[in-house]
C-alpha atoms as an extended CHARMM CRD file, in Angstrom:
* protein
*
       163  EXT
         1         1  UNK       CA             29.9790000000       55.8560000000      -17.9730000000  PROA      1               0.0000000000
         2         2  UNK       CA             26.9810000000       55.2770000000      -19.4950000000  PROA      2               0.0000000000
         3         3  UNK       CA             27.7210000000       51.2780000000      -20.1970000000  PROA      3               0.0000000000
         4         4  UNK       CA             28.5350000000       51.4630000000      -16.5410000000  PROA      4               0.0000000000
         5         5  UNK       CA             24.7820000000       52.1480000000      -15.4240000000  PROA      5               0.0000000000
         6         6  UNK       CA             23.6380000000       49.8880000000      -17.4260000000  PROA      6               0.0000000000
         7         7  UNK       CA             25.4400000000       47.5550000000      -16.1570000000  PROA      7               0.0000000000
         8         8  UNK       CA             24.6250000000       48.4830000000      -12.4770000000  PROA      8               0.0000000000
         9         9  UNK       CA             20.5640000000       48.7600000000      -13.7000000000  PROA      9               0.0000000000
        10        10  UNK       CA             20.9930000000       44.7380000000      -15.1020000000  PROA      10              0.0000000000
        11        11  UNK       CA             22.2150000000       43.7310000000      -11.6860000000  PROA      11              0.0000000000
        12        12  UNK       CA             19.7530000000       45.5280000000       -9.6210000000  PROA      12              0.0000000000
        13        13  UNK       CA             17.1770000000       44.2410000000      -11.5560000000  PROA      13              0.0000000000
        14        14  UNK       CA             18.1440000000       40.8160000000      -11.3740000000  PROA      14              0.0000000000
        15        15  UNK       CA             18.6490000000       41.3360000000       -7.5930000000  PROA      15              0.0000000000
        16        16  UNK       CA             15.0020000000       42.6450000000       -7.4570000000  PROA      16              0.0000000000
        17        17  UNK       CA             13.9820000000       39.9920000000       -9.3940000000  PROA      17              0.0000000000
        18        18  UNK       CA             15.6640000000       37.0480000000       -7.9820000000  PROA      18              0.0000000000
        19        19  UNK       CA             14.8240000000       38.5740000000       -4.1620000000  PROA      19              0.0000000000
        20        20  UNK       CA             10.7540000000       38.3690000000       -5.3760000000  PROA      20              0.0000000000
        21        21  UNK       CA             11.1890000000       34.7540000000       -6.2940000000  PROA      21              0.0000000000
        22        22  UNK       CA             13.0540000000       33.7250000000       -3.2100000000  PROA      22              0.0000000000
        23        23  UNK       CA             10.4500000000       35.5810000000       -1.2630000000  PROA      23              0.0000000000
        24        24  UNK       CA              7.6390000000       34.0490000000       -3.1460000000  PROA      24              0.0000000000
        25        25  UNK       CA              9.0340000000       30.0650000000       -2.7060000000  PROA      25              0.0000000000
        26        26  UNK       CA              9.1590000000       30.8040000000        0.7870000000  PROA      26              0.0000000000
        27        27  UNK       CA              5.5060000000       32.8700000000        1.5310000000  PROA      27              0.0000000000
        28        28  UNK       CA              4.2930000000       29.1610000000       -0.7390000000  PROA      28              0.0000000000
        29        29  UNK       CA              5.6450000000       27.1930000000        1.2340000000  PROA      29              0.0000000000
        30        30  UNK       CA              4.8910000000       28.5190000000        5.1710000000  PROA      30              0.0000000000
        31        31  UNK       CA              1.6720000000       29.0500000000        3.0520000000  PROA      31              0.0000000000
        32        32  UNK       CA              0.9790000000       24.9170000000        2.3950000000  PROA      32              0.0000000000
        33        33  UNK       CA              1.6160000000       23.8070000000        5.4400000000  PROA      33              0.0000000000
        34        34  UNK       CA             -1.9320000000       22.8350000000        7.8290000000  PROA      34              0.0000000000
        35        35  UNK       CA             -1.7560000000       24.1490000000       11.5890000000  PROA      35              0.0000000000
        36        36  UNK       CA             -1.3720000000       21.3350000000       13.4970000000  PROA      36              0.0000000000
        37        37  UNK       CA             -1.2910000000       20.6060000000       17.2400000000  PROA      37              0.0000000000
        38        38  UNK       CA              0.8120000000       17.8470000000       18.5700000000  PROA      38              0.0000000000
        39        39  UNK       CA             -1.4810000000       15.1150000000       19.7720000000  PROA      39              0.0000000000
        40        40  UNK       CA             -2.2660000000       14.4660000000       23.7150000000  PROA      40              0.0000000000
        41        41  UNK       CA             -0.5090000000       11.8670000000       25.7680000000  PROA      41              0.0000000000
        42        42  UNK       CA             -3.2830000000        9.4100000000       26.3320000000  PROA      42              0.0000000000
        43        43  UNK       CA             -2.2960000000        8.7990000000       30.2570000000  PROA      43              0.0000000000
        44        44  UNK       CA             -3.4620000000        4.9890000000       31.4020000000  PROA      44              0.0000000000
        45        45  UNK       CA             -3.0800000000        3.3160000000       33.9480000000  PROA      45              0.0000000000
        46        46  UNK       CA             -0.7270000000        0.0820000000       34.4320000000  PROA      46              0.0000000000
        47        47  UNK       CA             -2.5260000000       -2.9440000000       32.4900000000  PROA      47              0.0000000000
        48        48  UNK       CA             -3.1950000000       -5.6770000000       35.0980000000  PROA      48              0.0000000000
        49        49  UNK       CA             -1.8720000000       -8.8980000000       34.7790000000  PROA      49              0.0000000000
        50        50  UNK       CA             -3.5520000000      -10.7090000000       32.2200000000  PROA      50              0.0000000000
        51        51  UNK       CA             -4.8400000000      -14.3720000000       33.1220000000  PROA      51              0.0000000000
        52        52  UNK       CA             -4.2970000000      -16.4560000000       29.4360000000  PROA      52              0.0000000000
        53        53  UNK       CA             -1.5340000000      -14.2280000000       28.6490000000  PROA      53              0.0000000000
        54        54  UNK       CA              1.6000000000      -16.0800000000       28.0640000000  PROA      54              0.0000000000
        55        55  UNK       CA              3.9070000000      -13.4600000000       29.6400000000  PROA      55              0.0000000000
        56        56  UNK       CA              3.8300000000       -9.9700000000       31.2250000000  PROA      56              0.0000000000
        57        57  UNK       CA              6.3440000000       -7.2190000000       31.3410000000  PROA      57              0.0000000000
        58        58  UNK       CA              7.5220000000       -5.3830000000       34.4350000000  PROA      58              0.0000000000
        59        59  UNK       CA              6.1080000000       -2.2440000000       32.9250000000  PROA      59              0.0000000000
        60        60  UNK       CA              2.4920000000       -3.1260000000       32.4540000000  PROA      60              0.0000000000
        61        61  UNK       CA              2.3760000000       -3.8610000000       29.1910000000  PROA      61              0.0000000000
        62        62  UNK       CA              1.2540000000       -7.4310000000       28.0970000000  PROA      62              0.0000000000
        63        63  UNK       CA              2.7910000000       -9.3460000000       26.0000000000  PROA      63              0.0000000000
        64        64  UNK       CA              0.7660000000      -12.5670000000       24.4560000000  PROA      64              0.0000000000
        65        65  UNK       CA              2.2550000000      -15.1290000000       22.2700000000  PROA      65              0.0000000000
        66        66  UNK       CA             -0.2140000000      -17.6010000000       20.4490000000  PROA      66              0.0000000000
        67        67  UNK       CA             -0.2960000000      -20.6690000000       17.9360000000  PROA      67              0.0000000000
        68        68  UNK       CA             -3.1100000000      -20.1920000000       15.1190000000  PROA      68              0.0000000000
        69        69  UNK       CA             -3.5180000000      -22.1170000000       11.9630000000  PROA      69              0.0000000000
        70        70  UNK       CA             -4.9570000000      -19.6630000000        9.1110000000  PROA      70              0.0000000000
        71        71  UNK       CA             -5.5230000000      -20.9680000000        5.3850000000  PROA      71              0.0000000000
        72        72  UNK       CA             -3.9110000000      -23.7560000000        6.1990000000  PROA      72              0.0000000000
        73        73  UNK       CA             -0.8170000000      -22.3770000000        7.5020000000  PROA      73              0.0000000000
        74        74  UNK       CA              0.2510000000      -21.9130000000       11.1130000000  PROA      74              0.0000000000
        75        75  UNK       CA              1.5720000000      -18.9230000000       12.5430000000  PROA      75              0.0000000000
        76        76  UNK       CA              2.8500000000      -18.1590000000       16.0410000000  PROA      76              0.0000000000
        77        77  UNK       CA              1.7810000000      -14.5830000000       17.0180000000  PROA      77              0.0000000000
        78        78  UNK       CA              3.7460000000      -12.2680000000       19.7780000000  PROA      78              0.0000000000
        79        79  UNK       CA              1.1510000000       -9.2970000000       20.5070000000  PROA      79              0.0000000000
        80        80  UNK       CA              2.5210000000       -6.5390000000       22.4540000000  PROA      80              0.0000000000
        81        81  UNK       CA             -0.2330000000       -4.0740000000       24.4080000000  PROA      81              0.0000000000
        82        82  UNK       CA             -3.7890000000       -4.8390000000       25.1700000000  PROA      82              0.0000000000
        83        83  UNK       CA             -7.0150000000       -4.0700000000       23.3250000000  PROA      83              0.0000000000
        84        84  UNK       CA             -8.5590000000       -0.5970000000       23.7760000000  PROA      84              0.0000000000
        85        85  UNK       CA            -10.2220000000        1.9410000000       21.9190000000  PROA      85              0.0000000000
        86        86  UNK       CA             -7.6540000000        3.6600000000       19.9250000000  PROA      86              0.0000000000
        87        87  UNK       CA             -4.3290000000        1.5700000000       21.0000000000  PROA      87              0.0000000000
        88        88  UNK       CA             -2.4440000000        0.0980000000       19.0450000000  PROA      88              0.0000000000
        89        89  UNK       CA             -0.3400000000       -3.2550000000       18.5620000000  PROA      89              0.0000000000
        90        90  UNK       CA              2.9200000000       -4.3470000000       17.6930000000  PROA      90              0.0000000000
        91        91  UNK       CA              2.4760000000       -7.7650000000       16.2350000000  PROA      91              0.0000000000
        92        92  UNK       CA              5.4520000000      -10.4630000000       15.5140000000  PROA      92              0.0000000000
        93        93  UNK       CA              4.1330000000      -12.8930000000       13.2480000000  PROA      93              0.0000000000
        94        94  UNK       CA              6.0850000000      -15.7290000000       12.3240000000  PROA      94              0.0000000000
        95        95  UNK       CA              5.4360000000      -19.0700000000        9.9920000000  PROA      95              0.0000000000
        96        96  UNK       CA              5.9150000000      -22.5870000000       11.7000000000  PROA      96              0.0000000000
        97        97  UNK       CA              4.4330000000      -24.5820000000        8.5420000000  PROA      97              0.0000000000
        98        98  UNK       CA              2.6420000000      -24.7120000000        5.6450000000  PROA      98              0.0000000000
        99        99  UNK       CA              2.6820000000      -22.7520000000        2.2410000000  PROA      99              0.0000000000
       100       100  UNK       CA              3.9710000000      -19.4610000000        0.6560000000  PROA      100             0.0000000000
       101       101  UNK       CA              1.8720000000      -16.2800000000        1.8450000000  PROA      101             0.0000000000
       102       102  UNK       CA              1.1800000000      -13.6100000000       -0.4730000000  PROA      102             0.0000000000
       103       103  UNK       CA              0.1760000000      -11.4030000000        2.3090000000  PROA      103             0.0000000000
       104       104  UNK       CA             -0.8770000000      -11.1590000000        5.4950000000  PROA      104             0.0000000000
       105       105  UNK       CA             -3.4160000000       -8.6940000000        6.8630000000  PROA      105             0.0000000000
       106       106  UNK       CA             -4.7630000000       -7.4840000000       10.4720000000  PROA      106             0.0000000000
       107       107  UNK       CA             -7.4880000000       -5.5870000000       12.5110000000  PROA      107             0.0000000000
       108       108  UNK       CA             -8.9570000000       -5.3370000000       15.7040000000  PROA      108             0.0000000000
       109       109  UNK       CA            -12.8160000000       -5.6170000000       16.0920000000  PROA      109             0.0000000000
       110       110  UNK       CA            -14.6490000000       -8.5290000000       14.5330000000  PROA      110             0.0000000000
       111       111  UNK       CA            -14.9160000000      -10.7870000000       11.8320000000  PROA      111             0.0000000000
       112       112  UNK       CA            -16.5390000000       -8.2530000000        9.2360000000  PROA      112             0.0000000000
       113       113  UNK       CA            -13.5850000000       -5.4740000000        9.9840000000  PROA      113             0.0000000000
       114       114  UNK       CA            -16.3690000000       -3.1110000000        9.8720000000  PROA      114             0.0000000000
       115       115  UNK       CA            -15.1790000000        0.0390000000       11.5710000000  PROA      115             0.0000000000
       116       116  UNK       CA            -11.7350000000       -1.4140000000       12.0200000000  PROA      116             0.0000000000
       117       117  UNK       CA             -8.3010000000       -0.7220000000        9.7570000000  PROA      117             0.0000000000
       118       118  UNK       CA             -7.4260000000       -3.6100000000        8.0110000000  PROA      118             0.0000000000
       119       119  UNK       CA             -2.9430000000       -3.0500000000        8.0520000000  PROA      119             0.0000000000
       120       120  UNK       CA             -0.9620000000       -5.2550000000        5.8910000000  PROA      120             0.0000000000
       121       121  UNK       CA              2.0020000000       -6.7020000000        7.3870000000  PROA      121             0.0000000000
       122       122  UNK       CA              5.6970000000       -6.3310000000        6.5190000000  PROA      122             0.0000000000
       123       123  UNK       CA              6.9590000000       -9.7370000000        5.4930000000  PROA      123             0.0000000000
       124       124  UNK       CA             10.5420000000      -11.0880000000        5.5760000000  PROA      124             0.0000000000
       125       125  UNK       CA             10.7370000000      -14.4080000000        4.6920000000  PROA      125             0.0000000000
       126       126  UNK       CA              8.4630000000      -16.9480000000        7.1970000000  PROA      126             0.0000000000
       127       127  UNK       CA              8.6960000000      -13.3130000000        9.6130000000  PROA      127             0.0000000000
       128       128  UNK       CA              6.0380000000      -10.4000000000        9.4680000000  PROA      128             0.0000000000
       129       129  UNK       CA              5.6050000000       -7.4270000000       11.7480000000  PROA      129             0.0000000000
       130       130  UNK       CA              2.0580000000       -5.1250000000       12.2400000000  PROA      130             0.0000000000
       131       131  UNK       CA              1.2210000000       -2.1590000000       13.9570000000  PROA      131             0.0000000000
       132       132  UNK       CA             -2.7790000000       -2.6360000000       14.8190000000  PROA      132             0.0000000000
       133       133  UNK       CA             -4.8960000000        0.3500000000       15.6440000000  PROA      133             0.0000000000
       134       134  UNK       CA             -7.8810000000       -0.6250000000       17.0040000000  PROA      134             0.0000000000
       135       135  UNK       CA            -10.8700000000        1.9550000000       16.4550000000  PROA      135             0.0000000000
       136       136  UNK       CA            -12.3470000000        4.0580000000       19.2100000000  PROA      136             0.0000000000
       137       137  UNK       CA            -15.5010000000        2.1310000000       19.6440000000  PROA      137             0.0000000000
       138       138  UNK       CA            -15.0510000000       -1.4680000000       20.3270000000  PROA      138             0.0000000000
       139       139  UNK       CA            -17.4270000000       -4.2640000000       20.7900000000  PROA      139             0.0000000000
       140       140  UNK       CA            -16.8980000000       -6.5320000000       23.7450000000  PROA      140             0.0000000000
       141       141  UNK       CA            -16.3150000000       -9.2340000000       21.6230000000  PROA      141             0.0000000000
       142       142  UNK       CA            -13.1010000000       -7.7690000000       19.9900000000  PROA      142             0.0000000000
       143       143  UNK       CA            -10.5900000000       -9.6440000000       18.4920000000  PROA      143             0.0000000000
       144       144  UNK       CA             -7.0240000000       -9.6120000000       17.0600000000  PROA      144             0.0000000000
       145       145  UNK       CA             -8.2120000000      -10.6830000000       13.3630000000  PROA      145             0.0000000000
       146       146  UNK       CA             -5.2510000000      -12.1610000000       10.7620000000  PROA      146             0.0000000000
       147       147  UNK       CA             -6.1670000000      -12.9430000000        7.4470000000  PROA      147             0.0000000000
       148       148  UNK       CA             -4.3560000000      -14.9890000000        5.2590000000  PROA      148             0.0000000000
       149       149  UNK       CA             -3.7260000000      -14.7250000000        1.7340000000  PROA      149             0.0000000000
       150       150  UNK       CA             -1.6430000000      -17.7320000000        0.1550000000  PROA      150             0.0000000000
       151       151  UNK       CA              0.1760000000      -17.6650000000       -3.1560000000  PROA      151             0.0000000000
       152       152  UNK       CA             -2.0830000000      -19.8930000000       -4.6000000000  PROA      152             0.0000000000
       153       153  UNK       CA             -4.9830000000      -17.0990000000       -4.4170000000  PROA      153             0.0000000000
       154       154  UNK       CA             -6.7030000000      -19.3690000000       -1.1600000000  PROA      154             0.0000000000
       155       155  UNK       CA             -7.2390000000      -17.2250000000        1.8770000000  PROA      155             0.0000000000
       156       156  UNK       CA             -9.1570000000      -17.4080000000        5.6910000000  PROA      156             0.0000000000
       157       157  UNK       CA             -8.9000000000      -16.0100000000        8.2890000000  PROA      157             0.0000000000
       158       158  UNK       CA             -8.8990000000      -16.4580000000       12.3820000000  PROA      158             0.0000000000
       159       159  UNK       CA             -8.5870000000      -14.2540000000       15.4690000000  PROA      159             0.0000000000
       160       160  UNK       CA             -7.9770000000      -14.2720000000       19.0970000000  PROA      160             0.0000000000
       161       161  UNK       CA             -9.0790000000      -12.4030000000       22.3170000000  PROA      161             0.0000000000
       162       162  UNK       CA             -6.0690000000       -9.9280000000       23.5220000000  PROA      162             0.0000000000
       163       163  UNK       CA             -6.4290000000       -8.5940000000       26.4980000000  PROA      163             0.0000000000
């Protein structure tokens, strides 16, 4: 009878035990984790029509497709949105000629990227894609900046107005 309490003290000890870590991994880890409040809807209204913009969507947004030659190499760009503090960009970025890129990078503001997020761009093969935020304070010069960095270590850059 004896062995049998002992028995029963082991298990409610390792029950105890085992309920105190459990409880512990889980008071860590609400314990980690930052308040955070979901972000506000930014409400605009529809973009008008855009005059050098090579096509428009039904739903306001602007789409503008361009033809720019960067170190050497030229790229035909599909932007999707407008410029704006805080908006951001999907960019289609495709090769038409010239040599192997090592990378391809992007920002919104002007030519020093001062202020501005410089993004990399995913590459497959001649095709890239880019999100662009542009910054909350914008000049009235801003432009879609790409900057070109070929395999042979040359890069430039070039931009163009989105509106």
């Amino acid at each position: 009878m004896w062995r049998h309490t002992t028995q029963e003290q082991i298990l409610m000890r390792n029950t105890a035990v085992v309920s105190i870590i459990t409880l512990s991994l889980s008071l860590i880890g609400c314990g980690s984790e930052t308040p955070q409040t979901p972000p506000t809807p930014e409400v605009k209204a529809p973009a008008p029509t855009v005059e050098n913009s090579d096509e428009t969507v039904s739903t306001g947004t602007s789409e503008q497709s361009k033809t720019i030659t960067v170190a050497g190499n030229t790229f035909r760009v599909l932007v999707k949105g407008s410029i704006a503090p805080n908006a951001v960009l999907d960019i289609s970025i495709v090769q038409t000629s010239g040599t192997p890129v090592a990378a391809i990078r992007v920002w919104i503001g002007d030519a020093s990227g001062v202020g501005s997020v410089k993004t990399k761009a995913h590459s497959h093969g001649a095709s890239s894609h880019v999100h662009a935020k542009a910054p909350a304070t914008l000049s009235a010069d801003a432009a879609l900046w790409i900057e070109v960095q070929n395999a042979d270590g040359t890069s430039g850059s070039g931009s163009f107005h989105v509106n």
